[in-house]
C-alpha positions as CSV (number, residue, x, y, z in Angstrom):
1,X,-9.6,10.3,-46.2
2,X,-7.9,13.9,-45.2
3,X,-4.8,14.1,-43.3
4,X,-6.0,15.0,-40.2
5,X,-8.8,11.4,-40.0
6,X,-6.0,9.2,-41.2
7,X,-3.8,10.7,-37.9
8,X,-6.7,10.7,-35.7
9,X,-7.3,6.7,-37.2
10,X,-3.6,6.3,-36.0
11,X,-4.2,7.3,-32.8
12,X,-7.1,5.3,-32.0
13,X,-5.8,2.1,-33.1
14,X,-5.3,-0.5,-30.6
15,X,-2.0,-1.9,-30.2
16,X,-1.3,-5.4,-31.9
17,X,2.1,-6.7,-31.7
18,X,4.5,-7.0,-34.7
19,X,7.5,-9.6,-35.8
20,X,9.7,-7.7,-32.5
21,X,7.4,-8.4,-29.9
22,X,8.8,-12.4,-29.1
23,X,8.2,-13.6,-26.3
24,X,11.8,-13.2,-25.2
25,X,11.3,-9.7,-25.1
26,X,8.6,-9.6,-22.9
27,X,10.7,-11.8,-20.4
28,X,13.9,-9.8,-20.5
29,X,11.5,-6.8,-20.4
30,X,10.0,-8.4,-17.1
31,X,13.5,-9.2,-15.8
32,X,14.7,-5.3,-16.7
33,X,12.2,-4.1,-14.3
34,X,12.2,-6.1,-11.6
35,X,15.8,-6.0,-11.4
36,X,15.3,-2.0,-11.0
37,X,12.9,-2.7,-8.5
38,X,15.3,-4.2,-6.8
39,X,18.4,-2.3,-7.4
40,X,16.2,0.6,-5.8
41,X,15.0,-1.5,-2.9
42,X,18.9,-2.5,-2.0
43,X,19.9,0.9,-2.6
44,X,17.7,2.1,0.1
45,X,19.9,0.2,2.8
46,X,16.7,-1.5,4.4
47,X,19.4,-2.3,7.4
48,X,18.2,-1.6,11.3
49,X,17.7,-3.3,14.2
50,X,13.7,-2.1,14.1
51,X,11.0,-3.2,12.5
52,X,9.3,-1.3,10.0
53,X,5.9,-0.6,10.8
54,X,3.4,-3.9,11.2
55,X,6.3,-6.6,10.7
56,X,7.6,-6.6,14.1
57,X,4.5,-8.8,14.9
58,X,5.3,-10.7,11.6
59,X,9.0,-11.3,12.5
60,X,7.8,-12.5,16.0
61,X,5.6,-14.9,14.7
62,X,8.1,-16.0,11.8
63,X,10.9,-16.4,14.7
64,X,8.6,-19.1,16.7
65,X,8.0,-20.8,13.8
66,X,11.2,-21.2,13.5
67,X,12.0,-22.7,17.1
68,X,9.0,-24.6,17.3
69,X,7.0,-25.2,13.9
70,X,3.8,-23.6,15.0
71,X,2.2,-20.8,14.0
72,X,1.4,-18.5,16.9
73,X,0.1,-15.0,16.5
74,X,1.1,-12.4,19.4
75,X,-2.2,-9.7,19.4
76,X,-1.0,-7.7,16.6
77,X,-2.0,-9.2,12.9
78,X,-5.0,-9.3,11.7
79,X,-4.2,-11.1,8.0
80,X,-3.4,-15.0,8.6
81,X,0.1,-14.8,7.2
82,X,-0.1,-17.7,5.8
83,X,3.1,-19.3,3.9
84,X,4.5,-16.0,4.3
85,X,6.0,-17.2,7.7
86,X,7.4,-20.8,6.8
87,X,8.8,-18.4,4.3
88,X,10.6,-16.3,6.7
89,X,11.4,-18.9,8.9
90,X,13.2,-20.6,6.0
91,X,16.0,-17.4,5.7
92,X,16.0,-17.5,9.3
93,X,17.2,-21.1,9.6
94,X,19.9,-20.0,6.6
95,X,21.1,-16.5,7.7
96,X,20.0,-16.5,11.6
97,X,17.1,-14.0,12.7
98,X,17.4,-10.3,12.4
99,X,15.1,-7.6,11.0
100,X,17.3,-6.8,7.7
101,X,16.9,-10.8,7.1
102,X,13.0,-10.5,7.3
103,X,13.4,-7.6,5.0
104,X,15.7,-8.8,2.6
105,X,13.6,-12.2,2.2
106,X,11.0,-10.3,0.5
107,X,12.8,-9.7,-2.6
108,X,12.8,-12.6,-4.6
109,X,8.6,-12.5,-3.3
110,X,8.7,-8.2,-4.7
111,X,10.8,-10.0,-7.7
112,X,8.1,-12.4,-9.1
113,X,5.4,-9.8,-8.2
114,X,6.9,-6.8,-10.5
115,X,8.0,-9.5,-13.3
116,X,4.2,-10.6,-13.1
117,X,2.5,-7.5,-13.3
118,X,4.7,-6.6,-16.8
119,X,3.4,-10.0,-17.9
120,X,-0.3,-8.8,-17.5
121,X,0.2,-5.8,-18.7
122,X,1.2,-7.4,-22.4
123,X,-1.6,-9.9,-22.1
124,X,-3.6,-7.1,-21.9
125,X,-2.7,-5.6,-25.3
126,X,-0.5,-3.0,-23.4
127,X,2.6,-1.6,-25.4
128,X,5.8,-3.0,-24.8
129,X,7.2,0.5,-24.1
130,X,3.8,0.9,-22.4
131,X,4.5,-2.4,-20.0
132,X,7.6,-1.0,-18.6
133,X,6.2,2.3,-18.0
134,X,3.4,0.7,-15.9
135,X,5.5,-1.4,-13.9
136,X,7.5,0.9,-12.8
137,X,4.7,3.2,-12.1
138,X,3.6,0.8,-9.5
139,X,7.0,-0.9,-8.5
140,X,8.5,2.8,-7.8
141,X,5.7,3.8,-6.5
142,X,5.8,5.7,-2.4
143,X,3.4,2.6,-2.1
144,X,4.6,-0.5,-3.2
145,X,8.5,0.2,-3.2
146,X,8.6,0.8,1.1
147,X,6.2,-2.5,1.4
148,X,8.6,-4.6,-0.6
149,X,11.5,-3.8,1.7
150,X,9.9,-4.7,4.9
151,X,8.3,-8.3,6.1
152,X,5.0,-7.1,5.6
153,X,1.8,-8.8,3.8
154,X,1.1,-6.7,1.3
155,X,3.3,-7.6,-1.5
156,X,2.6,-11.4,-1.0
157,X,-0.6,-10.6,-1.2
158,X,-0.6,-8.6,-4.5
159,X,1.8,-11.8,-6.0
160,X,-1.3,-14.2,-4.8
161,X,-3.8,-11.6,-6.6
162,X,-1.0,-11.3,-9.6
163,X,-1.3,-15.0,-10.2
164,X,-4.6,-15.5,-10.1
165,X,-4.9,-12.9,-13.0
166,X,-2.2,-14.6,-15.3
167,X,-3.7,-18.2,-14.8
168,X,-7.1,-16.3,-15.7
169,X,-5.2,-14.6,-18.9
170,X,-4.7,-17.7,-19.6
171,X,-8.0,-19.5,-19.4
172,X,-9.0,-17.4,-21.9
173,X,-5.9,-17.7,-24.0
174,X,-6.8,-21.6,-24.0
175,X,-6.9,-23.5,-27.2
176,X,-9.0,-26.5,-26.1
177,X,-11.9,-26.4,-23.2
178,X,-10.2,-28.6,-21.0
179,X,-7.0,-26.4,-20.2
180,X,-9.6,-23.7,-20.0
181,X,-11.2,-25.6,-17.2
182,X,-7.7,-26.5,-15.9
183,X,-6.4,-23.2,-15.5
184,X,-9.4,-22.1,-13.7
185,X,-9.2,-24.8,-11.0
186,X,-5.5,-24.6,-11.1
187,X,-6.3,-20.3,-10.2
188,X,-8.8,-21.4,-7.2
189,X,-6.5,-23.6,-6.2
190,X,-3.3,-21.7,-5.9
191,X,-5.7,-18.1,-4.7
192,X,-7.0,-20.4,-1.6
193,X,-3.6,-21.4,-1.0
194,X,-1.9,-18.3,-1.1
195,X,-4.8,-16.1,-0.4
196,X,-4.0,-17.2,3.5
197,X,-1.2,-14.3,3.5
198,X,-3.9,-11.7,3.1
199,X,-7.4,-12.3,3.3
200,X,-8.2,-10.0,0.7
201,X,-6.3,-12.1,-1.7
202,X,-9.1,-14.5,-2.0
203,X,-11.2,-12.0,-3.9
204,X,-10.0,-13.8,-6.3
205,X,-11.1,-17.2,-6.1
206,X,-14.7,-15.8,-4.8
207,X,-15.0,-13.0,-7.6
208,X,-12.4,-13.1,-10.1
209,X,-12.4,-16.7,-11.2
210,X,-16.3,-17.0,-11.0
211,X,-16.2,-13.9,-13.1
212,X,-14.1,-15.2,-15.6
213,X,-15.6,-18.3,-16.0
214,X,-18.7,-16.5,-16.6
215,X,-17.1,-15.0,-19.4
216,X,-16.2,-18.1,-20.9
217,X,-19.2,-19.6,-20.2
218,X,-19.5,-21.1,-23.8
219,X,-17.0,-23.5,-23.7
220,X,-18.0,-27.0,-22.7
221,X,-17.6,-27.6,-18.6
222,X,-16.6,-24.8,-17.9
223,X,-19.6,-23.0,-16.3
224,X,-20.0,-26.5,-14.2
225,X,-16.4,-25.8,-13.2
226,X,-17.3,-22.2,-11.9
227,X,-20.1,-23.0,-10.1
228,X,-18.4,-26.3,-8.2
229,X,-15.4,-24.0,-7.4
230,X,-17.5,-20.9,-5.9
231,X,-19.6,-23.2,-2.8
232,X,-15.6,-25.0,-2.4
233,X,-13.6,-21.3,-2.3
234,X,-16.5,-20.0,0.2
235,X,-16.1,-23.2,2.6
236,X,-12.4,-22.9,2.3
237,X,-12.3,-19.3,3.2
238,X,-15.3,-20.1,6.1
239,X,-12.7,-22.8,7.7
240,X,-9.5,-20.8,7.6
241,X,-11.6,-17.6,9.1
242,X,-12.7,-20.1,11.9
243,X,-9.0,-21.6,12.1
244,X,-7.6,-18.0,12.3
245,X,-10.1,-16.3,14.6
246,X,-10.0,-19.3,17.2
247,X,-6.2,-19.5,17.4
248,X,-4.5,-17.5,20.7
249,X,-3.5,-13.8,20.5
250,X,-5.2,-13.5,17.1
251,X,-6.9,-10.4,16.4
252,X,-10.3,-11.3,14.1
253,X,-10.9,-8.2,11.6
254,X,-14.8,-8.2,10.9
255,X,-16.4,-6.5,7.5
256,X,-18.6,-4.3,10.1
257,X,-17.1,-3.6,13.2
258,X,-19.8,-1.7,15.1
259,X,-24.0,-0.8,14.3
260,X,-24.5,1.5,11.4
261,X,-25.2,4.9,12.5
262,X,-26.2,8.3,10.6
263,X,-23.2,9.5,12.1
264,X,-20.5,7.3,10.3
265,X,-21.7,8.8,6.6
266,X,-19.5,12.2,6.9
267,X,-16.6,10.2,8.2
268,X,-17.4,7.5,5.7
269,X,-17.4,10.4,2.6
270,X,-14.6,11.8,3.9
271,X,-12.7,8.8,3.4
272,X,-13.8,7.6,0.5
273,X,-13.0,11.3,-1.3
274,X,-9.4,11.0,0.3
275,X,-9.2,7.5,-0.6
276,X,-9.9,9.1,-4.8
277,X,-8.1,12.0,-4.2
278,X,-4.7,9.8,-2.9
279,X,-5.2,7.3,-5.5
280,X,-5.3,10.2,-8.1
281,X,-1.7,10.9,-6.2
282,X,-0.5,7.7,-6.8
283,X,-1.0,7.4,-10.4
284,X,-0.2,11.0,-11.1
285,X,2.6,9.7,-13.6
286,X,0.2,8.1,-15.7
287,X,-2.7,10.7,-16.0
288,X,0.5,13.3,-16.1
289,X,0.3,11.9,-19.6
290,X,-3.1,13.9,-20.6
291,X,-1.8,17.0,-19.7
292,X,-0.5,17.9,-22.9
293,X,-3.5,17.1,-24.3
294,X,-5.5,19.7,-22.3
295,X,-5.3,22.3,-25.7
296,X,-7.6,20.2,-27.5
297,X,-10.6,20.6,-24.2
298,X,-13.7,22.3,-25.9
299,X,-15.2,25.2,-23.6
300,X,-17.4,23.0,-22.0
301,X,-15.1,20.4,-20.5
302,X,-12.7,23.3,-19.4
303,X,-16.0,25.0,-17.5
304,X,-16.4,21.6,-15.7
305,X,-12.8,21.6,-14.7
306,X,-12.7,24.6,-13.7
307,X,-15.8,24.6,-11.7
308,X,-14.4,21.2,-10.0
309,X,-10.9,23.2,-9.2
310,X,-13.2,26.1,-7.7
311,X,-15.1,24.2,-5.7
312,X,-12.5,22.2,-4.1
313,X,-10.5,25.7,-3.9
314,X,-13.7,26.8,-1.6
315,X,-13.5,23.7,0.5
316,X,-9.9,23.7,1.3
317,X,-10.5,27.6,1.6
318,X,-13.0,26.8,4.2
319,X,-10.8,23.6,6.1
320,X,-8.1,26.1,6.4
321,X,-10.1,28.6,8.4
322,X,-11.4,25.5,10.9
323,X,-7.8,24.5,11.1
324,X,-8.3,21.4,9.3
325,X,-6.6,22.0,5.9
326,X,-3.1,19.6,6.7
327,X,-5.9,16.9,7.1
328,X,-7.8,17.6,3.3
329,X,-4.1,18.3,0.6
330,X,-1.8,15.7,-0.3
331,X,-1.0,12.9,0.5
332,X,-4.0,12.8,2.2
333,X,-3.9,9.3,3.4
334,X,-1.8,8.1,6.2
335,X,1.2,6.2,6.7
336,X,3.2,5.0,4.0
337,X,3.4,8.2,1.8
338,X,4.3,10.7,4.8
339,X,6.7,8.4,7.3
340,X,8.6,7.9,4.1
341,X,11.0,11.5,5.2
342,X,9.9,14.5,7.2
343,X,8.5,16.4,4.0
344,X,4.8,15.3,4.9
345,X,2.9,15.3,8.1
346,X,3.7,11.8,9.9
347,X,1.5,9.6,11.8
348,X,1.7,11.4,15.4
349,X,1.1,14.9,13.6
350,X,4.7,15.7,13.1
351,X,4.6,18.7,10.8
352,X,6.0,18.4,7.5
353,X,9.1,20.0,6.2
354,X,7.5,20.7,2.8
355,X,5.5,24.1,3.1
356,X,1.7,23.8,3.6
357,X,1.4,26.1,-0.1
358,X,3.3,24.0,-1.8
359,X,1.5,20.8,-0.6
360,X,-1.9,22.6,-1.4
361,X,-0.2,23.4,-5.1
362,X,0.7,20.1,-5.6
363,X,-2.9,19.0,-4.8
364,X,-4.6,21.4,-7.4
365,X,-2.1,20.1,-9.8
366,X,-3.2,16.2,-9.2
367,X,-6.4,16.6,-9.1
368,X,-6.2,19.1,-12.9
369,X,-4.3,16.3,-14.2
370,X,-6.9,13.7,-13.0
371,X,-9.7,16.1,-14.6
372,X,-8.0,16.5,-18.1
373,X,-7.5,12.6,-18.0
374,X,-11.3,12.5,-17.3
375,X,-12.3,15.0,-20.1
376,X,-10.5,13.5,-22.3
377,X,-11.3,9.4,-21.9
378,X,-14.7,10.1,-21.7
379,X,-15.2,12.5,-24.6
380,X,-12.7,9.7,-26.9
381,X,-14.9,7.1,-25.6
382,X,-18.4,9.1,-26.3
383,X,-17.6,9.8,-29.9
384,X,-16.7,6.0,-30.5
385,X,-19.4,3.9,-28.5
386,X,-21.0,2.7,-31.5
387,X,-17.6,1.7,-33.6
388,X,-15.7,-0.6,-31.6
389,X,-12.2,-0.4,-31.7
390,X,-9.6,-3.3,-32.8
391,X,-8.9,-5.4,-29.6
392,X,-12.2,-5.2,-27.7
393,X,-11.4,-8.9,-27.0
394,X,-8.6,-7.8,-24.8
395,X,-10.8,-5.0,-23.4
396,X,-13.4,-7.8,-22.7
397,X,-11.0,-9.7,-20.8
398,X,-9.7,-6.7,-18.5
399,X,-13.4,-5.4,-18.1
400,X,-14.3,-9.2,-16.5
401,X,-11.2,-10.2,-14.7
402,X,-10.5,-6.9,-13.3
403,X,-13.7,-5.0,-13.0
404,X,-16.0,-6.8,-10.2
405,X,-12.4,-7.6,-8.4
406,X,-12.2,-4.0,-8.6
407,X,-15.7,-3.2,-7.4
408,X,-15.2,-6.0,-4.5
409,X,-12.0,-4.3,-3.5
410,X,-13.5,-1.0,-2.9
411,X,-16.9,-2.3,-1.3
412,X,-14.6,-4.3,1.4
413,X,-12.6,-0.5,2.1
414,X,-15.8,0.7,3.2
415,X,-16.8,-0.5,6.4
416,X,-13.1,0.5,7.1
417,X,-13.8,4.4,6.0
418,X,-17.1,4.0,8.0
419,X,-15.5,3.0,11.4
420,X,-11.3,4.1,11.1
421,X,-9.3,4.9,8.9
422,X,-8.6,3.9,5.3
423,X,-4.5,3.8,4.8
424,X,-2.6,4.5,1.7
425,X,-1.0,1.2,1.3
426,X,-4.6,0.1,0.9
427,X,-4.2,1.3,-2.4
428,X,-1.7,-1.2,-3.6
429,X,-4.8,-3.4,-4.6
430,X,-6.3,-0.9,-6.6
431,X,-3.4,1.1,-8.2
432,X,-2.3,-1.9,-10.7
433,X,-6.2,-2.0,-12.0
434,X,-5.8,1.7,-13.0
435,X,-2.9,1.2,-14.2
436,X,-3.9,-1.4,-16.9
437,X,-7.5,0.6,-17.9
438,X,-5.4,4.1,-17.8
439,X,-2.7,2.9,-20.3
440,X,-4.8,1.2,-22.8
441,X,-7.1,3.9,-22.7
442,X,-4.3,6.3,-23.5
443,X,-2.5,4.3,-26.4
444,X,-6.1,3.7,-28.1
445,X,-7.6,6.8,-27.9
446,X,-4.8,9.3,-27.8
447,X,-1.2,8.2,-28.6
448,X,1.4,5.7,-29.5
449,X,3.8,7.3,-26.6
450,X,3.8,8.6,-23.5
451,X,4.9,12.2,-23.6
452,X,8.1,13.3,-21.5
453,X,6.2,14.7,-18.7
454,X,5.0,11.3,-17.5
455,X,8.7,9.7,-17.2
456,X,9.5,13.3,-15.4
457,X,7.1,12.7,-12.8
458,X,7.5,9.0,-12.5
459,X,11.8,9.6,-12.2
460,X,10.7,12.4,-9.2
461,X,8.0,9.6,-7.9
462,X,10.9,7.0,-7.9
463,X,13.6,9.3,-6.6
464,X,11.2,10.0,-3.2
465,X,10.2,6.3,-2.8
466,X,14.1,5.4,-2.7
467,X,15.0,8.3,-0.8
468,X,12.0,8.3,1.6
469,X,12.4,5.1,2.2
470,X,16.2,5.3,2.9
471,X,15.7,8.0,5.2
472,X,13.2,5.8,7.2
473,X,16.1,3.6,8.2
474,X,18.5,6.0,8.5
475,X,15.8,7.4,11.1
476,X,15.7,3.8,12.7
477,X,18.9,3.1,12.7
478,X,19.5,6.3,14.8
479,X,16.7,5.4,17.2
480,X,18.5,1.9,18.0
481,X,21.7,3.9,18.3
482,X,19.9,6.3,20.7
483,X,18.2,3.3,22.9
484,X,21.7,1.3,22.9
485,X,23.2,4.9,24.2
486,X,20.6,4.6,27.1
487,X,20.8,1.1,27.7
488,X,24.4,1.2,28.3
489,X,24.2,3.5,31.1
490,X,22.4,0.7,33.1
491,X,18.7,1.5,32.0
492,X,16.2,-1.9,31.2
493,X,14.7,-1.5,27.6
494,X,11.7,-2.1,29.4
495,X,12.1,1.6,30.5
496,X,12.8,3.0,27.5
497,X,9.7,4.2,25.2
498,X,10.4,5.1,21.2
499,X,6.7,4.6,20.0
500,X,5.4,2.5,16.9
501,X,6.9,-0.2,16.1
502,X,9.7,-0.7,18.1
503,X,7.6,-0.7,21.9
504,X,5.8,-3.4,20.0
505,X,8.4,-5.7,20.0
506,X,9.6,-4.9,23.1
507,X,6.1,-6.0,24.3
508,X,6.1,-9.3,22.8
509,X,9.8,-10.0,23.7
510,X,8.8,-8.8,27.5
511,X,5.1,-9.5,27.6
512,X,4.2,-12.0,25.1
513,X,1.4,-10.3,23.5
514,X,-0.1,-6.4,22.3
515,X,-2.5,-5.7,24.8
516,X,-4.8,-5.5,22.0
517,X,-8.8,-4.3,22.2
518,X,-10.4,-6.7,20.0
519,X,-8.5,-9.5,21.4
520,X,-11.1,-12.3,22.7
521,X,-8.8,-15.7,23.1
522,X,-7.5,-16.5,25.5
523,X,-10.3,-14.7,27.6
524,X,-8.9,-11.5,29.4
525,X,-6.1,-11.0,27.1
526,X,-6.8,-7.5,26.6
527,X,-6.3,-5.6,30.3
528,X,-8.8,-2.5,29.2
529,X,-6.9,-0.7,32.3
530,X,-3.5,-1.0,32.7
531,X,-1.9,0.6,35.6
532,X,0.2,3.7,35.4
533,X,-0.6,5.1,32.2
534,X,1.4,8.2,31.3
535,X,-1.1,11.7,31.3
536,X,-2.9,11.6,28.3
537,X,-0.9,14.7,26.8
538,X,2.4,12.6,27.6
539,X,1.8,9.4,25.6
540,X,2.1,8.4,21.9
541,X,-0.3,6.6,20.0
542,X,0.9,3.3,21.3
543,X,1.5,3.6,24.6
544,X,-2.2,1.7,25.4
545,X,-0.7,-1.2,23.6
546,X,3.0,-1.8,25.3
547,X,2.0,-1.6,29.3
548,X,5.0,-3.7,29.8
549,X,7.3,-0.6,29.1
550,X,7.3,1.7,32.2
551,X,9.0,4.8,31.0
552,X,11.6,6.7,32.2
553,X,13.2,8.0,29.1
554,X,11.4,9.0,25.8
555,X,13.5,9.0,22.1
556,X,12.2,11.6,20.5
557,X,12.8,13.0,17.0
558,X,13.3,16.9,16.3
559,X,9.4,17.4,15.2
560,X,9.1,17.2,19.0
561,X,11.0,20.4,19.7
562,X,9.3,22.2,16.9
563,X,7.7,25.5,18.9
564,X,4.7,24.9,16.8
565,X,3.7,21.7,18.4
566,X,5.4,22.2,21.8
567,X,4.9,19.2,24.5
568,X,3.3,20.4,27.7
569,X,6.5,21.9,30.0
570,X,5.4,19.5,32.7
571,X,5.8,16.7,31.0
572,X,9.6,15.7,30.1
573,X,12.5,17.5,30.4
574,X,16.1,17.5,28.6
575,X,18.8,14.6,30.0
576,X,22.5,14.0,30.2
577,X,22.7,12.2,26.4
578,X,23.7,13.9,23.6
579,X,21.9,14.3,20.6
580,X,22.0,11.4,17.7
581,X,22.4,13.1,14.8
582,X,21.9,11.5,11.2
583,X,22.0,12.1,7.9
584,X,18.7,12.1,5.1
585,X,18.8,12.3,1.3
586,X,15.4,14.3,1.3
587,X,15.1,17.5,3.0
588,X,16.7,18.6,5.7
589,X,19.0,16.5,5.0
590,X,20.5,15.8,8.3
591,X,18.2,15.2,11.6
592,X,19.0,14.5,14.9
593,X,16.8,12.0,17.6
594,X,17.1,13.6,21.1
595,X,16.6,11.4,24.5
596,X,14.6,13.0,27.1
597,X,12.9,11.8,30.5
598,X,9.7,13.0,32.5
599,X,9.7,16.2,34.0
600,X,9.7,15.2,37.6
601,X,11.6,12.6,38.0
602,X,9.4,9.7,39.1
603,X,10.6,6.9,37.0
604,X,7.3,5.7,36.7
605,X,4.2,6.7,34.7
606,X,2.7,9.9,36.3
């Protein structure tokens, strides 16, 4: 055997674990990183009297549960929530209500979730080293680090779809038939239960387990086990749908919201392409790792990657002459990644700090590091499909448990690319499956480490999460500051507009529910014509939604003043208050929030 095939045998090797790898060192490697995870979460300063995003529906419904024991929605969610309110009611019974106590109840919940997924990732045949990487690709992530430090569904629900995947690791791990059938129930079981946080959870009774089971089909009872539990997961979820979408001031979130039309496919493609292109994004410190590797690309794979990089060179080319380019480079999916700090477009079209040449290079450079990666996997994989490698048990166990979740996952974001829009914490289901494939992959088929450019871009992908999402509440906490300012010089809050979220829960407080479209119980709910609505170039997204507010003064950030995007002159008009000024840790570093009124004077909607 020469030199060269006894390195290249090296390489390929799957990873089995030697006399170090106890289990203790998997659990204080599991502690290790979600302790960082939370470190960073605390260090953001998650502290404001706002709510972040969805959760001011959340904390509204965790607050009456916490007066009164029932469970009453207010127009605004469309998961069930689940034991994820009892949960919040139980720190406000301790600690009293407030939005940093919703917040800060999520982290022992973001604790178990981060400890969890390093778990997986070992029981997948994942490198120690490897399992903290991954973890903290995800935990640090602009995606998953913002959602674990604000009362919001998605984390529970990635700890629901976490456990299901250990208690499936471990059907498989079994040493006698019966525990195998025991952990299977015991997954249905616990995914029905907790799946009621997030309905998307319960892809893993309906597709994971089943899927599983059919993999272990062999062992006595346990394809009887499978079948009994997939008509008893489908009634379950039936009954708690029914429950849900019958209970006041819900709003019911169907898989196809409207007829199919030839018309949806563009906007459909378009999603779905933004939807790769983003998720590329969010892994970009894990196929970062293939770029070193790009040397070794025959002429061939380097004429596909370059055609690919021409082509979508041409496109954007072609969406910057129709004006549409900010739409088509990164991040390219709204809300999480760009109202993290002002260096990406927000969700009302601010325009981002971080120049439009440097967001199109950054693009070109995810999606080259996404093609290398590509090249690369599938020419290992091609020149080894007929001599399996050590550990295709473990590859066997990720392709079933993880693959038709994976497939399910995606089919269920399409009728949302078809009818709105598909949002980057969407991703948060998907990004831990890529994850698990993309690291195995690389440690079988290319190296025993990761080189330093990957722990480069994940410290830069971890530095903007914390930051971003510190400069978030920073911005909030000047926007309270701001209304307080107003309030005190004798104006109701109920005259005082400052967009997403916070009108939201002044509309519950004031009017007890989001005047909602899709709202059908009670009957008449949703008023489709409120009165005295502001000219359309005057209002913000939400404005529809909160007709209990009747503006007189606007808080407005400095985007608004930008004369790129100036408001209409007849519109509003400068006041008495001074300017809020705050301070950021991404660029520009300090910001100011500015209070201004309608231009003539009304007091009233125009």
């Amino acid at each position: 055997m020469t030199e060269a095939s006894a390195a290249e045998k090296t390489r390929t090797t799957s990873y089995r674990p030697d006399s170090r790898d106890t289990p203790g060192l998997w659990v204080r490697n599991g502690l290790f990183c979600a302790l960082v995870v939370s470190a960073c979460v605390l260090i953001t300063h998650p502290v404001a009297g706002m709510a972040f995003s969805d959760e001011f529906s959340y904390d509204k419904t965790a607050l009456e549960f916490a007066r009164t024991g029932h469970l009453v929605y207010n127009g605004w969610a469309t998961a069930m929530l689940g034991w994820l309110i009892p949960w919040g009611a139980l720190f406000i019974k301790i600690f009293g209500f407030s939005f940093t106590v919703m917040r800060l109840s999520m982290l022992p919940i973001a604790f178990a979730t981060v400890f969890l997924f390093h778990q997986i990732l070992g029981r997948f045949g994942v490198r120690p080293a490897h399992a903290i990487f991954g973890t903290l690709a995800l935990a640090l992530s602009p995606v998953f680090l913002p959602s674990a430090a604000s009362y919001m569904s998605d984390v529970p629900g990635l700890l629901v779809i976490f456990l299901c995947v250990s208690m499936c690791q471990s059907a498989l791990r079994a040493q006698t038939d019966r525990a195998t059938v025991l952990w299977l129930l015991a997954a249905t079981g616990v995914n029905l239960v907790g799946g009621t946080v997030r309905q998307i959870a319960w892809l893993g009774a309906l597709v994971m387990v089943p899927a599983t089971a059919w993999l272990l089909r062999r062992r006595r009872g346990v394809w009887f086990a499978g079948i009994l539990s997939l008509p008893f997961s489908i009634a379950f979820v039936l009954v708690c749908l029914h429950w849900f979408n019958s209970q006041p001031y819900s709003v019911p979130e169907h898989i196809i919201w409207a007829p199919l039309r030839w018309a949806f496919i563009p906007h459909l493609g378009a999603q779905l392409v933004k939807t790769l292109l983003c998720l590329f994004l969010v892994l970009l410190p894990v196929t970062a790792a293939w770029l070193p590797t790009a040397k070794t690309l025959d002429r061939r794979a380097w004429q596909r990657v370059a055609a690919i990089l021409v082509v979508a060179g041409a496109l954007w080319g072609l969406a910057y002459a129709h004006s549409r380019i900010d739409t088509w480079i990164m991040p390219w999916l709204m809300f999480l990644l760009s109202e993290q700090s002002s260096l990406l477009p927000g969700m009302f079209g601010t325009p981002a700090a971080l120049g439009l040449w440097i967001r199109l290079a950054i693009s070109f450079f995810v999606l080259g590091c996404a093609l290398i990666a590509a090249e690369q996997v599938l020419r290992q994989i091609s020149r080894r499909k007929h001599s399996p490698t050590p550990g295709s048990a473990s590859w066997q166990a990720a392709l079933w448990i993880l693959g038709p979740f994976s497939l399910s996952y995606l089919l269920l974001l399409i009728p949302r690319g078809a009818f709105d829009q598909i949002q980057d914490r969407y991703l948060v289901g998907l990004t831990p499956v890529a994850i698990v494939f993309l690291l195995k992959l690389y440690q079988e088929r290319t190296g025993p480490r990761l080189p330093a450019i990957s722990a480069v871009v994940l410290a830069g992908y971890a530095i903007y999460a914390v930051a971003g999402t510190h400069d978030f509440f920073a911005e909030s906490r000047a926007q309270v500051r701001a209304v307080q300012m107003v309030e005190r010089s004798g104006v109701p809050r109920t005259n005082i507009q400052t967009g997403f979220p916070d009108d939201g829960w002044v509309q519950i407080q004031n009017g007890g529910h989001i005047n909602e479209p899709r709202l059908l119980n009670p009957p008449g709910a949703y008023n489709p014509d409120p009165p005295d609505i502001l000219p359309d170039k005057c209002r913000n997204g939400f404005t529809k939604f909160a007709p209990v507010i009747t503006p007189r003064y606007f808080i407005f950030f400095p985007w608004f003043k930008n004369p790129a995007d100036p408001p209409p002159p007849w519109c509003f008009t400068d006041t008495k208050y001074p300017t809020i000024h705050y301070t950021t840790w991404l660029p520009p570093f300090h910001a100011t929030v500015v209070v201004q009124q309608l231009a003539n004077h009304t007091g009233g909607r125009g």
